[in-house]
Each structure stands twice: as C-alpha cells, then as structure tokens.
N, C-alpha and C positions, 0 to 999 in steps of 0.2 A: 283321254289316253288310258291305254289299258294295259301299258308295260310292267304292273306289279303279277298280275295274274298271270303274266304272258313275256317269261323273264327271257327270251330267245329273241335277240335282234332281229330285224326284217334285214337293216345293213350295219355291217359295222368297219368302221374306218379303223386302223393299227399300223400305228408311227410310221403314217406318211410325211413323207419328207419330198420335197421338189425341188432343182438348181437349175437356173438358166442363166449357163456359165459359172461364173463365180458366184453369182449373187443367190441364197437360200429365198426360195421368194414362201418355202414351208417347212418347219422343222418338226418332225417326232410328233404329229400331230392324231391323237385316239380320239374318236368317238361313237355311240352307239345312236338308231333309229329307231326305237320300237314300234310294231304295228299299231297304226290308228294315234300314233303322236306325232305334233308338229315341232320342229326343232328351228329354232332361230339361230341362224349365222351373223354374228356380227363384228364389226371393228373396223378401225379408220380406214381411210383407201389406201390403197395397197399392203394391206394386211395379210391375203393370201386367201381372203373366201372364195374368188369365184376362180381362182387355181384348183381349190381344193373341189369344187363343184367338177372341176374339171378332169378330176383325177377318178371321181367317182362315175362321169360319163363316160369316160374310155378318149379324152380329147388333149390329155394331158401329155401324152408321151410318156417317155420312160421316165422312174421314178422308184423310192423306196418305202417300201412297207405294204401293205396289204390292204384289198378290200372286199368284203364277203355279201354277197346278197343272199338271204335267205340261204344263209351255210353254205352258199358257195363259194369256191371264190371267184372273184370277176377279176384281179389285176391282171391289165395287159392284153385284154381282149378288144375287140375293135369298138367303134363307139354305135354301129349297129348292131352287133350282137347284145351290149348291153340292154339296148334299147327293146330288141325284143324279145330279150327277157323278163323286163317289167318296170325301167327303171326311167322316164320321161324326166327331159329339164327344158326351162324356157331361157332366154338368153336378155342381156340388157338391154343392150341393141334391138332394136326390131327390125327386122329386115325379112320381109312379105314378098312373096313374088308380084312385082307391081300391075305385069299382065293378065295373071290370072286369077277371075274373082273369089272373094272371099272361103266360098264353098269349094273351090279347087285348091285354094293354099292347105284347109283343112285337110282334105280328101287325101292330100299328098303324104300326109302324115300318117293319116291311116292305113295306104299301101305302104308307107316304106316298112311297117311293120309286119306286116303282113301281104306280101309280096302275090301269096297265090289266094288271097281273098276275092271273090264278085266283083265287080266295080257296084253294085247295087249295094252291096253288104257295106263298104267302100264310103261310098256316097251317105247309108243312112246310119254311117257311124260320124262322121261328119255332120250331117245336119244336127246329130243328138248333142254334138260337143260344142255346136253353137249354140244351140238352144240352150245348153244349160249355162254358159257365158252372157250370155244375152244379146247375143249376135244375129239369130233365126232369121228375123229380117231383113238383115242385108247380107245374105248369104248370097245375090246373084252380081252386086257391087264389087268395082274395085276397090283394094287395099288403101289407094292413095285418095280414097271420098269416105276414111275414119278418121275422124276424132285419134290422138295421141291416145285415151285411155282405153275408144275402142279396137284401138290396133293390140294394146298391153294383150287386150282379152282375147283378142284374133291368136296372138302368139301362145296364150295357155289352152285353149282348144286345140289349136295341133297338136300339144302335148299331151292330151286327154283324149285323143282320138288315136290313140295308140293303146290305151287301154291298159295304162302301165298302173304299179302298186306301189310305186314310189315318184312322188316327181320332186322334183329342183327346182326351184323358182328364184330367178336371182335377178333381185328388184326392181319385182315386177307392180311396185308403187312409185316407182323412180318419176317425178317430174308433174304428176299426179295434186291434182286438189286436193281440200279436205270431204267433199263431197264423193269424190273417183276412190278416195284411198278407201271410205266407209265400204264405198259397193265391195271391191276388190276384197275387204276381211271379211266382209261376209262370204262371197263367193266360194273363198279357200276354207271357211270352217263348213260350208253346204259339201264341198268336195271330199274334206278330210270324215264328213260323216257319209260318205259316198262308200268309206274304208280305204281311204288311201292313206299313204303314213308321207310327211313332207318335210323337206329342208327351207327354209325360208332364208334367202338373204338379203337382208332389207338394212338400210339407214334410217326409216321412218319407226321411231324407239316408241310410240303410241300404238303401232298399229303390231310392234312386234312382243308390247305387251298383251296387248288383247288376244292375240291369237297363238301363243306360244304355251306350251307343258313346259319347257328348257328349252335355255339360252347359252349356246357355247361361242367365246369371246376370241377371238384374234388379235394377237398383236404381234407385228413385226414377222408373220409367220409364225408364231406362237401359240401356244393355248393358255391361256391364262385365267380362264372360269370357264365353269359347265356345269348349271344345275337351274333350278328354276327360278322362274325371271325376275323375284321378288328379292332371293338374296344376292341374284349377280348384281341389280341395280345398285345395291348398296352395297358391292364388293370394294372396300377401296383401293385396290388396284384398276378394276372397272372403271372407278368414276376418274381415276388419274390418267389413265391411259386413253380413253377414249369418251365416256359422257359429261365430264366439265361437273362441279359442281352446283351449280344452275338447275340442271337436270336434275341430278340428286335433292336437291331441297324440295324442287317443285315436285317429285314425286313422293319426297316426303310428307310434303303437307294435305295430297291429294289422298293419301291413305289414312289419313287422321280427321279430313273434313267429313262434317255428317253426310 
C-alpha cells in the first residue's frame, strides 16, 4: 500500500445509508480506497457488505450519501458507466453463461466495456485475463466442465478483462478449500501488484489477514472498526460482535509463537 505518500483516495464512500422499506439494511456508512491498497469488508451476514458493494457499482438503486472515484463523483450513475470508468466487481453467486465457452463469457466482459473495441482486441484481452487466472487452457470449454474454484476464477477474469482500477470482490473464497483459498490470495496480491486498488469481502478471516492493508467492520449496517487488521482483530467490539472469542485467542497466541 502506498496511501501515505499518495493521501487522495482512488474511491471514497461518505454516509451511505440504504433502506429497503422500512428496514436500514446501511447506516452513515464513510470509507476510503487508496490506490494500490486492499481493503477487507467484513461482518456477519447480513451486515450490509455486499449492499454496500452495491451501492459502489451503480446496482444499488436509490440511496443517501456519496461516492467519488478518483474525485469524481459516481452516485447515481448506471451500473455501466461505472464500470467503464474503471471500477469492476465479481459477484457470490457465479452464474456463467453455460452456452458459451469460457473464452466468450470473458470476451463478453471485455466488449461491454468497451463497446467499439476489435473483436481481435476483444478476444486477446480475454485470453490475457485467463491466463493470468489460470484458466488459458480451458479457455475453448464450457462453463459447466469447471471445477467451483475454476468457475470463482472464470468470474474475476471477466472482471479484469474490463481493464478496471478498482475491482470488488465479494467472496470470491466462498465455499473454497484450503488449498483453492491459498491460490486465490495469491492471485489477488499478483493482481493488486498489477496496480489495481481492491475491496475484498470475505468471511475466510485467514486469508483476509494475509492480504489486507485495512479492515473495515459491519455490523447491523454499521461501521464499527476500520484500520489495520491487527488492531481491528483485537477490537473488542470486533471480537463481540462478530469473531467469537476463539478467534481472538487463537490469533493471539499465533503472533507470540516463534
């Protein structure tokens, strides 16, 4: 991360708030992205992360308070423009187009952002976003002959084949081995040294230490921590609200063992 020398957010979130209906599902919710840092989103289910993912893609609908991409602002713009402006997200869900193979669900992502590009141009920015996924192979395959973890990674290529400078990743370890989750944190620090700045939202709290500058906390549509992932762990509101004590000992002892 390199937000000390480089004090201007890439994005910054300011008192979003969300209600569907009655129910607040985000309240007054600030935070900043600086370029080349990864930020971890976390907190129970339905805490409001992947709303608030939502509100930063343009998918949220209407909504209060602000969101700036590189000083500008984006609230309220459609969830295409945002996108090609610079700002990719993957989704929990995967859902691939099952007809068409792997190298065209890519390709597709790359035209939508780019509309009056080549289809060649098209194509070998696709190939490039598998390759560096680790897909290149089965790029002429369909969707529904991957592996769960190589679909995860079918889904962050489309979003890296848009060529964006911020992506959203909302857990995208979801369901994932201990082996799948290792590739996967490597991938995203290979990515984030690509120069992309990332939100991460993950429940897997190992892989969201190892890859995380800052960790901003949800609860209840709330914010309730943000700063780096050392003292949110031991925030005790943190560990009451959401990591169990369990969590907290065990990574206490893990930072005292030789």
């Amino acid at each position: 991360m390199n937000a000390q020398s480089n004090p201007a957010p890439i994005l910054a979130v300011r008192d979003v708030s969300v209600r569907f209906g009655g129910v607040v599902a985000v309240r007054d919710v600030s935070f900043d992205l600086f370029p080349g840092e990864i930020v971890g989103l976390i907190g129970p289910n339905g805490a409001g992360k992947t709303t608030l993912l939502n509100v930063v893609s343009g998918l949220a609908g209407r909504h209060d308070g602000t969101v700036a991409f590189d000083g500008e602002t984006i609230s309220g713009r459609k969830p295409h423009v945002i996108a090609r402006k610079g700002i990719a997200r993957t989704f929990q869900i995967v859902q691939p187009f099952k007809n068409l193979t792997v190298l065209q669900n890519v390709s597709i992502g790359a035209m939508f952002c780019a509309p009056n590009r080549l289809s060649s141009e098209t194509r070998a920015l696709a190939r490039e976003a598998l390759e560096k996924v680790g897909l290149g192979r089965k790029a002429d395959i369909l969707p529904t002959q991957l592996t769960l973890s190589e679909r995860k990674r079918l889904e962050l290529a489309r979003a890296l084949s848009t060529c964006p400078r911020v992506l959203l990743l909302d857990e995208v370890m979801a369901g994932l081995n201990h082996t799948e989750i290792e590739r996967i944190v490597a991938l995203i620090r290979e990515i984030r040294a690509d120069g992309l700045s990332i939100v991460v939202v993950e429940h897997v709290m190992k892989a969201i230490m190892a890859i995380c500058d800052r960790i901003v906390v949800l609860r209840f549509g709330e914010k309730i921590a943000d700063g780096p992932p050392d003292a949110v762990v031991n925030d005790p509101h943190v560990v009451s609200a959401y990591l169990g004590e369990r969590f907290a000992k065990r990574h206490a002892a893990q930072e005292v063992s030789p």
